[in-house]
DSSP file (Angstrom, degrees, kcal/mol; ACC not computed):
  #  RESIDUE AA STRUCTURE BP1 BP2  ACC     N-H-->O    O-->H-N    N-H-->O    O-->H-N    TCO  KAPPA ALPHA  PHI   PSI    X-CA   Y-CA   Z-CA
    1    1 A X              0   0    0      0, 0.0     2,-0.1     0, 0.0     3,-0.0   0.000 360.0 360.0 360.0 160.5   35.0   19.2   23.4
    2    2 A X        -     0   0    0      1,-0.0     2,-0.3     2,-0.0     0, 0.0  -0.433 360.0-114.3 -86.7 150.8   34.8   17.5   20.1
    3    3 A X    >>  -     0   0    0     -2,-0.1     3,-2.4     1,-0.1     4,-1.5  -0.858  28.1-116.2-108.3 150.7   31.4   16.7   19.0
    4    4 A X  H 3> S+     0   0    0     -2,-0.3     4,-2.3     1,-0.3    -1,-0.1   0.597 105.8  63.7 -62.9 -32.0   31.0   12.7   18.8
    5    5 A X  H 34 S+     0   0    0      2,-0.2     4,-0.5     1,-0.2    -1,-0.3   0.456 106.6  43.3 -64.3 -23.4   30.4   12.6   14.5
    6    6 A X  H <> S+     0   0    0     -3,-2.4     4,-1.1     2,-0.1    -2,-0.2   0.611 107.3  59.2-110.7 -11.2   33.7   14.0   13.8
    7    7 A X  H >< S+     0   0    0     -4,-1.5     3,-1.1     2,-0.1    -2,-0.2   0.998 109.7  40.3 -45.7 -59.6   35.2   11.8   16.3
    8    8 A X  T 3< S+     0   0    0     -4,-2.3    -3,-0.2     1,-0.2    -1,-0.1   0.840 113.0  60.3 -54.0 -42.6   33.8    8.4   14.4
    9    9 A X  T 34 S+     0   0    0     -4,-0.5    -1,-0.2     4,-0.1     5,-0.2   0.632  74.9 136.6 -68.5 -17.8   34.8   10.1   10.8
   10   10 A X  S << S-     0   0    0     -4,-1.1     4,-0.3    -3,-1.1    -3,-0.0  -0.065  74.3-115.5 -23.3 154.3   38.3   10.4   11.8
   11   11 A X  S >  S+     0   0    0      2,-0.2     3,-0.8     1,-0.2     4,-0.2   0.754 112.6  55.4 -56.6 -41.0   40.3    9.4    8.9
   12   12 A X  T 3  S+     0   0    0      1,-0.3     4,-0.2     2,-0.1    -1,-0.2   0.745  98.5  64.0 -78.9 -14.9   41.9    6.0   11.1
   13   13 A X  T >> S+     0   0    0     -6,-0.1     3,-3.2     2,-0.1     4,-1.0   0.911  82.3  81.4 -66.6 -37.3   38.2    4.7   11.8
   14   14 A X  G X4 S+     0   0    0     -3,-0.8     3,-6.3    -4,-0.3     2,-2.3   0.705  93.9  48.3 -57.8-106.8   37.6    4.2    7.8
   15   15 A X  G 34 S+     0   0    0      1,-0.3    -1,-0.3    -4,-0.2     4,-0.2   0.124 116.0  38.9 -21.7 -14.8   39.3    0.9    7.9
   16   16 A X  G <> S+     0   0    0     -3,-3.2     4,-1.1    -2,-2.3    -1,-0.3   0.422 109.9  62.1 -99.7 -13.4   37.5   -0.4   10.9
   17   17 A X  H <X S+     0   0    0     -3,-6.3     4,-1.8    -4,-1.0    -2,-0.2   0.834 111.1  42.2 -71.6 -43.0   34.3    1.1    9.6
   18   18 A X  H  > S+     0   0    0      2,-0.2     4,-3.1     3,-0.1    -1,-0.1   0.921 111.1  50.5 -71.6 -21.3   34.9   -1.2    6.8
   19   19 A X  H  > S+     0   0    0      1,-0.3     4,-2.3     2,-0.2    -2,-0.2   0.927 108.9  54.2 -36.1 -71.4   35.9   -4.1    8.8
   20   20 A X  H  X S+     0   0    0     -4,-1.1     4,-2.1     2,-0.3    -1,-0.3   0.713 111.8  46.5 -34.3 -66.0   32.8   -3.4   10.7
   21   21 A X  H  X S+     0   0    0     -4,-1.8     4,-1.4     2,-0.2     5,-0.3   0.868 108.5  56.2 -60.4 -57.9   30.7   -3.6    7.1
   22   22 A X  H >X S+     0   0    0     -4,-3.1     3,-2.2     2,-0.2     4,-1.3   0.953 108.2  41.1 -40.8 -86.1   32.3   -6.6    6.0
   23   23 A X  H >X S+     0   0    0     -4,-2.3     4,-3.4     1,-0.3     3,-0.6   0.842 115.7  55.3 -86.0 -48.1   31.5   -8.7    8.7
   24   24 A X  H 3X S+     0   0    0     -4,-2.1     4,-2.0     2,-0.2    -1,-0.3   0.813 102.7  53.8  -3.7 -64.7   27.7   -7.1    8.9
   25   25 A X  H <X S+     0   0    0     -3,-2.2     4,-1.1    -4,-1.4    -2,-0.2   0.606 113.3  46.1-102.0 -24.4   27.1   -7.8    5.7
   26   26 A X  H <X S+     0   0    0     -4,-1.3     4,-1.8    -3,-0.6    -2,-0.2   0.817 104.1  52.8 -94.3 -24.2   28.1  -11.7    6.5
   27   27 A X  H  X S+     0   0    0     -4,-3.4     4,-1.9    -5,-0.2     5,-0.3   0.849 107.9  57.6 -72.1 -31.8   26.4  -12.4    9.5
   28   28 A X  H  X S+     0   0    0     -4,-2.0     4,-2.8    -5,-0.3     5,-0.3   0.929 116.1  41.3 -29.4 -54.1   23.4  -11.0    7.0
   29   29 A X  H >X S+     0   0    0     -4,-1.1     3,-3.7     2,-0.2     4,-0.8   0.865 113.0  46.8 -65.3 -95.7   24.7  -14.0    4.6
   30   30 A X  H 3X S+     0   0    0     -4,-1.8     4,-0.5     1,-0.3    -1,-0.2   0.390 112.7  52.6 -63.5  -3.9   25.2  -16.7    7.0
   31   31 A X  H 3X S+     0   0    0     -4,-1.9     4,-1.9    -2,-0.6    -1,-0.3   0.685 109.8  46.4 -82.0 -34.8   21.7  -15.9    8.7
   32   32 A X  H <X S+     0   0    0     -3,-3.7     4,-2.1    -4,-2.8     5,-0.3   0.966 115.4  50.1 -56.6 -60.4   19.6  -16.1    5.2
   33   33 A X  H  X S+     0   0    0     -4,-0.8     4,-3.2    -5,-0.3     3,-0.2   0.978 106.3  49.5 -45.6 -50.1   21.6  -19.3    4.6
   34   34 A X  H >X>S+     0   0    0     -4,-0.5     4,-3.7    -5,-0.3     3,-1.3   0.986 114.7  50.7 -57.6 -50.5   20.8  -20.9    8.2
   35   35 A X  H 3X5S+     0   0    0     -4,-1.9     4,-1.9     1,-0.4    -1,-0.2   0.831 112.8  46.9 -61.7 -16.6   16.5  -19.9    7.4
   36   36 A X  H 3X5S+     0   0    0     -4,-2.1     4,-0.6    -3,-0.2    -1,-0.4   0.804 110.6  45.3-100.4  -9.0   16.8  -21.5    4.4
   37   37 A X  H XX5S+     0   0    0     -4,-3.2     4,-3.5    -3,-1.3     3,-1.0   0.867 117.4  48.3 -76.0 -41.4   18.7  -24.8    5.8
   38   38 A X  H 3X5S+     0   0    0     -4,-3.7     4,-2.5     1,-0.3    -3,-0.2   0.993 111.8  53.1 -79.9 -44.6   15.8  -24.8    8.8
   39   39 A X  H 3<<S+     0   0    0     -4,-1.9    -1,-0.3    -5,-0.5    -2,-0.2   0.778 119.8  31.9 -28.8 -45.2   13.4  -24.3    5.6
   40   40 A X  H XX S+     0   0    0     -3,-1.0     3,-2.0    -4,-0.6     4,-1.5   0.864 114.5  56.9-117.3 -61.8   15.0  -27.5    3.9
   41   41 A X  H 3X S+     0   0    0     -4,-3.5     4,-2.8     1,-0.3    -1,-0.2   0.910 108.6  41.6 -68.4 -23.1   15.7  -29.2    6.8
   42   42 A X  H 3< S+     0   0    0     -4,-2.5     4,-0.3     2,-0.2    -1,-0.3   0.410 114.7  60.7 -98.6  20.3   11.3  -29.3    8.4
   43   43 A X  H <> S+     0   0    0     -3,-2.0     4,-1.1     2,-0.1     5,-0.3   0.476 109.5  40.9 -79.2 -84.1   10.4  -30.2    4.0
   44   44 A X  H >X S+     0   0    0     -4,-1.5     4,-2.0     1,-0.2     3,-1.1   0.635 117.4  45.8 -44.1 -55.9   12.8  -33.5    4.7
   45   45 A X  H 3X S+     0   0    0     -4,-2.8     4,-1.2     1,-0.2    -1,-0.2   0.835 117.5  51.5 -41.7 -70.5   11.0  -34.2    8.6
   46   46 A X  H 3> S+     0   0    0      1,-0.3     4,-1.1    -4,-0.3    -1,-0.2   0.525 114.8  32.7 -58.4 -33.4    7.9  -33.6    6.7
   47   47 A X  H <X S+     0   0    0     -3,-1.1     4,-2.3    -4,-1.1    -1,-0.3   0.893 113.7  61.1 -87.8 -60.7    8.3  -36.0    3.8
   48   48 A X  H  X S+     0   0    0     -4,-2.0     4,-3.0    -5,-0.3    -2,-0.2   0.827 105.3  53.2 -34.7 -29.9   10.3  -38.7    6.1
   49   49 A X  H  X S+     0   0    0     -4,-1.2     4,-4.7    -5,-0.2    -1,-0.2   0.975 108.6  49.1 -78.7 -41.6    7.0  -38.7    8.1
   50   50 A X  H  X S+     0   0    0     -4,-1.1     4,-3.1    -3,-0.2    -2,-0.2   0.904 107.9  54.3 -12.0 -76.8    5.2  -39.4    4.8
   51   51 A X  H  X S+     0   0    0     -4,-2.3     4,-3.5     1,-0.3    -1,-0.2   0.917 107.9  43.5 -41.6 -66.1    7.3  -41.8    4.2
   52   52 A X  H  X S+     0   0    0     -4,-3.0     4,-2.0    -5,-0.2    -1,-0.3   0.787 105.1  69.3 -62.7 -21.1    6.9  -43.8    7.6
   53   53 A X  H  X S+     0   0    0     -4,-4.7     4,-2.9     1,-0.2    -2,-0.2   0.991 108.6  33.5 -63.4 -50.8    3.1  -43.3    7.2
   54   54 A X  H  X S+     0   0    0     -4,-3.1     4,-2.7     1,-0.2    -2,-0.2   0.916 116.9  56.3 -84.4 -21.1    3.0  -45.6    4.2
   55   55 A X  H >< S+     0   0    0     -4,-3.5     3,-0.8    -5,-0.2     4,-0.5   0.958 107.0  45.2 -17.1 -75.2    5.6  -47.8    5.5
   56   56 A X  H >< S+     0   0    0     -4,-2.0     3,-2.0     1,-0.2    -2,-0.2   0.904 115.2  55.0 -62.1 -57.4    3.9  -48.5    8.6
   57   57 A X  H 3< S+     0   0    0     -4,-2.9    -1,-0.2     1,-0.3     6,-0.2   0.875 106.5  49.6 -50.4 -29.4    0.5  -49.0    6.1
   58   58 A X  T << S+     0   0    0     -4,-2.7    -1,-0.3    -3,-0.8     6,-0.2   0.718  92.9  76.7 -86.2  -1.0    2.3  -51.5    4.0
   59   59 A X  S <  S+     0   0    0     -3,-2.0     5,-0.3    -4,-0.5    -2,-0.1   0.663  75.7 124.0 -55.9-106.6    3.5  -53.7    7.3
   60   60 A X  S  > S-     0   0    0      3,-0.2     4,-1.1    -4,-0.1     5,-0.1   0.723  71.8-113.2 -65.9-172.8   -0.1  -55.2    7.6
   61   61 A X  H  > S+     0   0    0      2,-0.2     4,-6.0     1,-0.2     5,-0.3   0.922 122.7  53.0 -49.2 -48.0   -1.4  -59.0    7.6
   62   62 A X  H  > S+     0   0    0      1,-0.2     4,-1.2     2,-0.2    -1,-0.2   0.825 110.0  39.6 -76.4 -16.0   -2.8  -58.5    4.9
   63   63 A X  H  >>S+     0   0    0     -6,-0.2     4,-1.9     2,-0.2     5,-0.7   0.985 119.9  55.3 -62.3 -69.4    0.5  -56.9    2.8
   64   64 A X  H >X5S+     0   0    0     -4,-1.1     4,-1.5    -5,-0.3     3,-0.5   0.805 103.9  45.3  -9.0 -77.8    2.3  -59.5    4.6
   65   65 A X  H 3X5S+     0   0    0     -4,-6.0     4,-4.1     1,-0.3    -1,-0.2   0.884 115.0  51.4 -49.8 -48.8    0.2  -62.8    3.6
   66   66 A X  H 3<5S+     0   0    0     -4,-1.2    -2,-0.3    -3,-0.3    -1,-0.3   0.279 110.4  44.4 -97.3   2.8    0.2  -61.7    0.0
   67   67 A X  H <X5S+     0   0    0     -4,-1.9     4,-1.2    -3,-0.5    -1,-0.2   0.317 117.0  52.8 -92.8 -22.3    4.2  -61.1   -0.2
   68   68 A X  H  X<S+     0   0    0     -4,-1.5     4,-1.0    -5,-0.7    -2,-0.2   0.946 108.7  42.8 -65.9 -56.0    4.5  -64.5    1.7
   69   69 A X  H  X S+     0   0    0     -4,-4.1     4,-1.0     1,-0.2    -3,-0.1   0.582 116.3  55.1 -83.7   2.7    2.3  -66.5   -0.8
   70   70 A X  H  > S+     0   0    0      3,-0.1     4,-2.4    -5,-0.1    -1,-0.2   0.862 111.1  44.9 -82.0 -41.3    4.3  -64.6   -3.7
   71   71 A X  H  < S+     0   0    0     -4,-1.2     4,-0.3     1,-0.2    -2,-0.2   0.796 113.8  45.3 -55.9 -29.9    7.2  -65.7   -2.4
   72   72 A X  H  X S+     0   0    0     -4,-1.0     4,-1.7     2,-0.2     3,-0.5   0.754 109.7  51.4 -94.8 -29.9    6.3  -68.9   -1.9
   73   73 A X  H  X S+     0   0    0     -4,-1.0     4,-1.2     1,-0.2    -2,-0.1   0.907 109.2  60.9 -69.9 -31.8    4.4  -69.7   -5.5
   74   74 A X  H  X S+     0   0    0     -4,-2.4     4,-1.6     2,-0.2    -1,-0.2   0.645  99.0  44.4 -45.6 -32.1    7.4  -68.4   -6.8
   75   75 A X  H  > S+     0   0    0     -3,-0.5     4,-1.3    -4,-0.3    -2,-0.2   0.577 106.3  64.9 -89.0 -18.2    9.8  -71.0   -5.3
   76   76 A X  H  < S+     0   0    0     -4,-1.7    -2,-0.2     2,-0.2    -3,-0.2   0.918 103.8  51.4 -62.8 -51.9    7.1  -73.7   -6.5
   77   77 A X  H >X S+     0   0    0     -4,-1.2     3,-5.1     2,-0.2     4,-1.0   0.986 112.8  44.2 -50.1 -88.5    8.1  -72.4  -10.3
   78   78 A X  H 3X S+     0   0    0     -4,-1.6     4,-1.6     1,-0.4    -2,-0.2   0.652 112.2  44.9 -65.6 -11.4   11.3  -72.9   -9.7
   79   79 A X  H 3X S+     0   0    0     -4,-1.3     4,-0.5     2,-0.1    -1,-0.4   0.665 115.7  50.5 -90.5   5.3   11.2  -75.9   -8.2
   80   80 A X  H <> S+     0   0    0     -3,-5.1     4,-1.4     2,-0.2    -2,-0.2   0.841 116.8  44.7 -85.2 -86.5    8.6  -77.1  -11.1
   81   81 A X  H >X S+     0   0    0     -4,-1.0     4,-2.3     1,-0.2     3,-0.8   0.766 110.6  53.7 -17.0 -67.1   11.2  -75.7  -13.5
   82   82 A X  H 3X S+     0   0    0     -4,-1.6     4,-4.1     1,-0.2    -1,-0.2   0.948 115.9  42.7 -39.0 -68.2   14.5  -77.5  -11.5
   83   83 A X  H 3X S+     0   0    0     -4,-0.5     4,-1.0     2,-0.3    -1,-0.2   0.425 107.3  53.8 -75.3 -15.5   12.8  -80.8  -11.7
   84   84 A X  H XX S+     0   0    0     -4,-1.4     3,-1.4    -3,-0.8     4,-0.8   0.927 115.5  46.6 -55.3 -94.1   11.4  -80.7  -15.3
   85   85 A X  H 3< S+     0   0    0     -4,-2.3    -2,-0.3     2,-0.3     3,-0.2   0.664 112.4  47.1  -7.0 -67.6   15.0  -80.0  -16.2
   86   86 A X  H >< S+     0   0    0     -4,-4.1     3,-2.5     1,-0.3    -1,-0.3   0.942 112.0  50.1 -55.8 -41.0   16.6  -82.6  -14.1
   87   87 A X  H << S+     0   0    0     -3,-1.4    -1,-0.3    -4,-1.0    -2,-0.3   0.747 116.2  36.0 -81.7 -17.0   14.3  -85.2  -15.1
   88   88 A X  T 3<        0   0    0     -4,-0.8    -1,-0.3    -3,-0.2    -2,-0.2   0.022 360.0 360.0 -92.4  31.2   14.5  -84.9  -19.3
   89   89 A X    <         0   0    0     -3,-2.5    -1,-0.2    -5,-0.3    -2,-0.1   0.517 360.0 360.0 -74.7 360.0   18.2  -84.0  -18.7
């Protein structure tokens, strides 16, 4: 019997030995790629959570009250302003 090492070296194997190499050497690739997308992807969870922590801090009363009464001193202006206007128009 033929010993198993010159079986595999046949000369017709080469071309499936590269095949074989090729696709190796890309599942290598497309498995770095995927650890560095799960890398990427738990930075953005981590920073999104961030995010919603100071969201959620700036909902309060007290943010609230004080974006209300800006809003509101503001329309007081312009309605100061409006009414100046109309009346020495």
């Amino acid at each position: 019997m033929s010993d198993i090492a010159s079986v595999v070296t046949r000369p017709e194997f080469e071309a499936l030995r590269a095949d074989v190499k090729t696709v190796e050497a890309d599942v290598v690739e497309i498995r770095t790629l995927q650890n560095v997308q799960q890398a990427s992807l738990a930075s953005i969870e981590r920073t999104q959570d961030v995010i919603l922590d100071r969201v959620t801090k700036l909902g309060s009363r007290r943010e609230m009250v004080i974006a209300g009464g800006s809003g509101l001193g503001g329309g007081v202006a312009a309605g100061v302003v409006y009414a100046l206007h109309w009346f020495f128009s």
